[in-house]
C-alpha positions as CSV (number, residue, x, y, z in Angstrom):
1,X,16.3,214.6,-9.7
2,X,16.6,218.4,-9.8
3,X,14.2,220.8,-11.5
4,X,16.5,222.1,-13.3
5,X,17.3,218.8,-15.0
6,X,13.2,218.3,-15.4
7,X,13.4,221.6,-16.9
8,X,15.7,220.9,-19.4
9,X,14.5,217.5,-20.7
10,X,11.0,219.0,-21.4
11,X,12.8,222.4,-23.2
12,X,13.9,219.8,-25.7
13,X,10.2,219.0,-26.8
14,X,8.7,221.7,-26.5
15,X,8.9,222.5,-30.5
16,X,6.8,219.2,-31.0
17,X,4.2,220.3,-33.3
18,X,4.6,224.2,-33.3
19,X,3.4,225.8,-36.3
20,X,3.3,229.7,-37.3
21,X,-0.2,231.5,-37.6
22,X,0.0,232.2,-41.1
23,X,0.0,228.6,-42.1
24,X,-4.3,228.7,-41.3
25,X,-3.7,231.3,-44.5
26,X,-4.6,228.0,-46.6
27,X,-7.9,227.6,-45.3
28,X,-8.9,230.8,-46.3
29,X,-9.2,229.9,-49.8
30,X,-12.1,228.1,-51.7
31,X,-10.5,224.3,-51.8
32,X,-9.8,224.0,-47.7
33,X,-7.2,221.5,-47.1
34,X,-8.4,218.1,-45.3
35,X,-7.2,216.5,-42.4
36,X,-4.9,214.4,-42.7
37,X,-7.5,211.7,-40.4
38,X,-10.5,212.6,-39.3
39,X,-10.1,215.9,-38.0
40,X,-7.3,218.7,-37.3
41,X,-6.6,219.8,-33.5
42,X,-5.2,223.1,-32.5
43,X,-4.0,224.2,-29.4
44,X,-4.1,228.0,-28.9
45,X,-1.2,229.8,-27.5
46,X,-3.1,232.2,-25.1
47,X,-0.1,234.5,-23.7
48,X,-1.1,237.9,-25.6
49,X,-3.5,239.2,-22.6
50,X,-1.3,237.7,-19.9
51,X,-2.9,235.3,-17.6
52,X,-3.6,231.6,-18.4
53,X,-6.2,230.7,-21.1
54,X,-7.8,227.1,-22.4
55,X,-8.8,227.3,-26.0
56,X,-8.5,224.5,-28.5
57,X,-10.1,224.6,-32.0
58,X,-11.1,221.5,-34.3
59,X,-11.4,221.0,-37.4
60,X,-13.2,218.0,-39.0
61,X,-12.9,216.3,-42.2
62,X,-15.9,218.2,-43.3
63,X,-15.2,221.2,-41.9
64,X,-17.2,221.6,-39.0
65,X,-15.4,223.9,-36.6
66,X,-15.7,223.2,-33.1
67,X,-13.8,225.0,-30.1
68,X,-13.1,224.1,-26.6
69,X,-13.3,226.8,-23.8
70,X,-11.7,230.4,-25.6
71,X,-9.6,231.9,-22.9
72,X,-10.1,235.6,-21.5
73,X,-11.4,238.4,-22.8
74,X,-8.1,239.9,-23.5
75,X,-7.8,237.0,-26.1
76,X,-11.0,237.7,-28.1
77,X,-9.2,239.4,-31.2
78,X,-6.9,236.7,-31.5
79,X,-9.9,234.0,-31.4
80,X,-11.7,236.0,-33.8
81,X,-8.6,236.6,-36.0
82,X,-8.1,232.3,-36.0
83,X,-11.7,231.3,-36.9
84,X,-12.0,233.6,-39.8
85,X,-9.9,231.5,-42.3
86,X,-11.8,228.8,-40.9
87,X,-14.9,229.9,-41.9
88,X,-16.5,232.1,-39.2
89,X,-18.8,229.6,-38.6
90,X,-18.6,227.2,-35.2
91,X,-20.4,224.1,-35.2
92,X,-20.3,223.8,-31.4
93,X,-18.6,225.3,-28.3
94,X,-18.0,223.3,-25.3
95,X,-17.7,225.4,-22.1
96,X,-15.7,223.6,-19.3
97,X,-17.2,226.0,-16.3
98,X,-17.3,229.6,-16.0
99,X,-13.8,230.5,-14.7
100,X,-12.8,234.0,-16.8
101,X,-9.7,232.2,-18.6
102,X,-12.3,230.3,-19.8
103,X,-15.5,231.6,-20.7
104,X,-14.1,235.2,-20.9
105,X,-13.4,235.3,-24.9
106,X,-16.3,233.8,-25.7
107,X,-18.6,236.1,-23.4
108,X,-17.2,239.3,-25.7
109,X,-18.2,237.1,-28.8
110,X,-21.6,236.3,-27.4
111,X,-22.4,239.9,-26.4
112,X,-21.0,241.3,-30.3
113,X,-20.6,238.5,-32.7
114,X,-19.5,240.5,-35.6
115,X,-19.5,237.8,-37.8
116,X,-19.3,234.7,-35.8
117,X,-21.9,232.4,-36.5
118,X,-22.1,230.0,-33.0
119,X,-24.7,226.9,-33.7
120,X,-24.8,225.2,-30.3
121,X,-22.6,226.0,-27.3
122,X,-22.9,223.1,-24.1
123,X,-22.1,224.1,-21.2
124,X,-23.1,222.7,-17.7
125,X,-24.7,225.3,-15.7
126,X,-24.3,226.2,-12.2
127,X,-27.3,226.9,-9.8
128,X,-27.5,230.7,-8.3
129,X,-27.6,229.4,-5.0
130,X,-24.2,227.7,-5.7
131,X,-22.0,230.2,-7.1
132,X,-22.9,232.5,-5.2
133,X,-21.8,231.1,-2.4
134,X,-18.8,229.1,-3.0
135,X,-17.3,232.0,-5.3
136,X,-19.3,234.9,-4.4
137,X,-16.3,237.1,-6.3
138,X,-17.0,235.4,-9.7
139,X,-20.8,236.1,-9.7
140,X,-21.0,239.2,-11.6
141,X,-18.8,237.7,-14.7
142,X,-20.9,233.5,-13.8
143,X,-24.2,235.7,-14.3
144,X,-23.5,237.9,-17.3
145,X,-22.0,235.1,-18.9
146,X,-25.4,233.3,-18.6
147,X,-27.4,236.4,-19.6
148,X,-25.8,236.1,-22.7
149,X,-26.4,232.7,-23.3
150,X,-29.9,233.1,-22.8
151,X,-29.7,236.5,-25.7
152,X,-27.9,233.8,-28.0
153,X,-29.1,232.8,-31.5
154,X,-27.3,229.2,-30.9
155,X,-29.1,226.6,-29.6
156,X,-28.0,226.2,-25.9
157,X,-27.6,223.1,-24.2
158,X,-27.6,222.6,-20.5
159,X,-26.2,219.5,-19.7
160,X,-27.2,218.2,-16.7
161,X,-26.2,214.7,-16.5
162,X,-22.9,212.7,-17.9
163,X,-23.3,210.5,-20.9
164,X,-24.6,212.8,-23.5
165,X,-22.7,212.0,-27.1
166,X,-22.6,214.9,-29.5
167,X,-21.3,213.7,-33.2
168,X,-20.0,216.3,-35.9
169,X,-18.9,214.2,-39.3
170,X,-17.0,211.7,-37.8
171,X,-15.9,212.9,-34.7
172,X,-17.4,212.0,-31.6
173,X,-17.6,214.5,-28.2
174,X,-19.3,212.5,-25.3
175,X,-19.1,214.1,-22.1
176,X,-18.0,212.1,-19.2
177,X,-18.2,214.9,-16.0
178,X,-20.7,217.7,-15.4
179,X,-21.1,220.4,-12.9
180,X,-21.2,218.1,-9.1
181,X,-22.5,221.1,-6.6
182,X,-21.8,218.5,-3.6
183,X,-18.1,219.2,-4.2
184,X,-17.7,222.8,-2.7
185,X,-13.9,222.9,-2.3
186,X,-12.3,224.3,-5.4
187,X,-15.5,224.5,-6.6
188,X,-15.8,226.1,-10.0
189,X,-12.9,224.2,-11.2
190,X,-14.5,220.7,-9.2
191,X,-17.3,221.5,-11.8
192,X,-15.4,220.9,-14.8
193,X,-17.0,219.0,-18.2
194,X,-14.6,216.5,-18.5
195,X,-15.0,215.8,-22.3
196,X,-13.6,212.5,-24.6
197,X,-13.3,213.7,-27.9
198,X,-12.1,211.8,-31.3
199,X,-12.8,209.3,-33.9
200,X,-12.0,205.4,-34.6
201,X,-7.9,206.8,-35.3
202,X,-7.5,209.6,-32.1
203,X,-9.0,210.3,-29.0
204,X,-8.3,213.2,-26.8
205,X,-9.5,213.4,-23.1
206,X,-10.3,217.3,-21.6
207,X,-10.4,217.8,-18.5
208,X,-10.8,221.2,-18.3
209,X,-9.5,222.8,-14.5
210,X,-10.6,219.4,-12.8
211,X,-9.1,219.4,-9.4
212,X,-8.4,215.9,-6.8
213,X,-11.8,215.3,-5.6
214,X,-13.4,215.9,-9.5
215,X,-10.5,213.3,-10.7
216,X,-10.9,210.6,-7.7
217,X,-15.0,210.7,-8.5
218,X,-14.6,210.0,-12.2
219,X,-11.6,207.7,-11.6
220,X,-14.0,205.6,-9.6
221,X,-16.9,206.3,-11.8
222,X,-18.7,204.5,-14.5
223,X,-16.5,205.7,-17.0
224,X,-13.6,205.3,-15.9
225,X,-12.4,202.8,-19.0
226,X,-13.6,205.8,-21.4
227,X,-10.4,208.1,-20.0
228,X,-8.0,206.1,-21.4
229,X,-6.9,208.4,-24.5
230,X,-4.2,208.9,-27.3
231,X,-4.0,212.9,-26.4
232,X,-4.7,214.2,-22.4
233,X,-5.1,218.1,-21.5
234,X,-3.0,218.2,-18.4
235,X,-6.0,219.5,-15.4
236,X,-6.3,222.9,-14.3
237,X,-3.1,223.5,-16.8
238,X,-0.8,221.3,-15.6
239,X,-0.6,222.6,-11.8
240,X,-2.7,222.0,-8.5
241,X,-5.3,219.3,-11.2
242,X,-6.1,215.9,-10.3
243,X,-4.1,214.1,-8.2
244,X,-1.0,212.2,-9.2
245,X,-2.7,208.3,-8.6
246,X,-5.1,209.7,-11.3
247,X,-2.1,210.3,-13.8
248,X,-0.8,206.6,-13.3
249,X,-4.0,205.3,-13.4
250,X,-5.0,205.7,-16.8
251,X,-3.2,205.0,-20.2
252,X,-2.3,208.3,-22.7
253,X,0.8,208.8,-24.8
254,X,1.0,213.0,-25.1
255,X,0.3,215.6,-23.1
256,X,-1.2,219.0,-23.7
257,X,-0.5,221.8,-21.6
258,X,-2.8,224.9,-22.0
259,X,0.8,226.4,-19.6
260,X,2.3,229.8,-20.6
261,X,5.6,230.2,-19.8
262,X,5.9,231.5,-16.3
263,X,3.5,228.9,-15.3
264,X,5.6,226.3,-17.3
265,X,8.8,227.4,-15.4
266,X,6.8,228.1,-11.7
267,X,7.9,231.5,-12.3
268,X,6.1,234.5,-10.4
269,X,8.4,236.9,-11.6
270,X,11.9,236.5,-9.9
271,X,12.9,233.7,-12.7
272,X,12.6,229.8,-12.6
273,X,10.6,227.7,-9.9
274,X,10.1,231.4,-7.9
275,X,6.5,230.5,-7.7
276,X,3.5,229.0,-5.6
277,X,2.4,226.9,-8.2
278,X,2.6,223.1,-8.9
279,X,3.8,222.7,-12.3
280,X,7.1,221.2,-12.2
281,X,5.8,218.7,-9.6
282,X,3.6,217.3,-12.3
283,X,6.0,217.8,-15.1
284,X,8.6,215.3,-12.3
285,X,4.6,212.8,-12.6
286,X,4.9,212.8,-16.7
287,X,8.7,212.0,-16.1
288,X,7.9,209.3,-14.2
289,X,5.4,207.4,-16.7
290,X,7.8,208.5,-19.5
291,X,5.7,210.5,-21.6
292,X,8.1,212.1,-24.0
293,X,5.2,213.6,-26.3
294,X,4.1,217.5,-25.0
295,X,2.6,220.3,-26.9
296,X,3.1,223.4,-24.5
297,X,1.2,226.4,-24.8
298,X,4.4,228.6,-23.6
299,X,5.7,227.9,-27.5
300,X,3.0,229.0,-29.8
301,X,0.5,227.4,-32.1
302,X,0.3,223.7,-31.7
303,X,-1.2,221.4,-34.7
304,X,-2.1,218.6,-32.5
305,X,-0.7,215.6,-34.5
């Protein structure tokens, strides 16, 4: 099958779900509307600043806010600019691991709120020792980033061991994968959370920039059964993740690609499939279980429904 025929197929679902930005105008007044189950899921279209970004927002039935990563520091107005109609307020913050694209927004916020009211933020902390060796380049951002944690009027929680089951209204966030410092290839990303979120209708599976070695450990791990899911966020977004046994090994029926559109269409700027990176090969994976159901970044603000 050519590329350009993989291309094409997933161009034709790639308005699944797309909403404008104005229609958050409605949560701006008194009477919020409700989910339509449990909670509302939004997947943030992190293009403005350039480079790739991970952010995803809920929204539960009693209006907890909580977010997912943030994206990089290029992307903080636009963050800012979402969660005001929703309140300003964020119930928690899940932090994946310190990779800019993903802490980056939410390192401006820390350092000048203006407004933003952050209750808890869990995150899985790295050792010194470790990142400074086995990404000595992302130490200056890996220790401000921490700094500012410690400066933080949210309570702060450093989780340290898998298991831990975090429940806002009626949705559940139980976190499955935490920082592994024996895995020292691809090692930031081999650090991941890998979080199961959802209630007794939806379930949504993050796996934040999990590479092989994080996805064969888990696979193989005690909670394996728990990564089955309604809703997966495709691994390190959608190119070079876990592997492609880890894809056919579990069961999910959508996919969410946190994939601007050059990394969509493998482009590094001399048009389609011009670049080093591995997303059409796992684009030809979800072809092959037939999973029909996308919400790609590259096409704007997704309501995750």
């Amino acid at each position: 099958m050519s590329n350009r025929r993989i291309f094409l197929k997933h161009s034709a679902v790639l308005g699944i779900g797309a909403i404008l930005y104005p229609a958050l105008n409605g949560y701006a007044s008194a009477g919020k509307p409700q989910p339509a189950s449990g909670f509302d899921l939004w997947q943030l279209p992190l293009h403005h600043a350039g480079p790739q970004g991970n952010a995803y927002v809920f929204r539960t039935k009693g209006g907890k806010v909580i977010v997912m990563d943030g994206g990089v520091a290029g992307e903080t107005e636009y963050l800012r600019g979402f969660l005001a109609p929703l309140g300003n307020e964020v119930a928690a913050w899940f932090v994946s691991h310190p990779h800019s694209d993903h802490i980056g927004a939410l390192n401006e916020i820390l350092k000048a709120p203006k407004g933003i009211s952050i209750k808890a933020v869990y995150h899985s902390e790295l050792s010194r020792d470790f990142y400074g060796k086995v990404e000595p380049e992302r130490r200056p951002l890996t220790e401000e980033f921490y700094a500012n944690l410690k400066k933080t009027d949210a309570q702060v929680v450093d989780v340290a061991e898998p298991g831990l089951t975090v429940a806002i209204d009626d949705v559940q966030f139980k976190i499955l994968a935490v920082k592994n410092e024996e895995l020292t290839v691809n090692a930031y990303n081999n650090s991941s959370m890998i979080i199961r979120a959802g209630d007794t209708a939806r379930s949504v599976l993050f796996l934040g920039d999990a590479g092989i070695e994080e996805g064969d450990k888990i696979l193989n791990g005690s909670f394996r059964k728990e990564l089955d899911c309604d809703y997966l966020q495709m691994a390190h977004h959608g190119q070079n993740g876990v592997s492609r046994e880890f894809y056919r090994s579990i069961r999910f029926k959508a996919c969410l690609w946190p994939t601007p559109l050059w990394l969509w269409n493998n482009d590094a700027g001399a048009g389609f499939n011009t670049g080093p990176y591995k997303t059409l090969e796992t684009r030809a994976w979800m072809e092959e279980l037939d999973i029909r159901k996308h919400f790609v970044m590259a096409d704007g603000l997704c309501l995750i429904k």
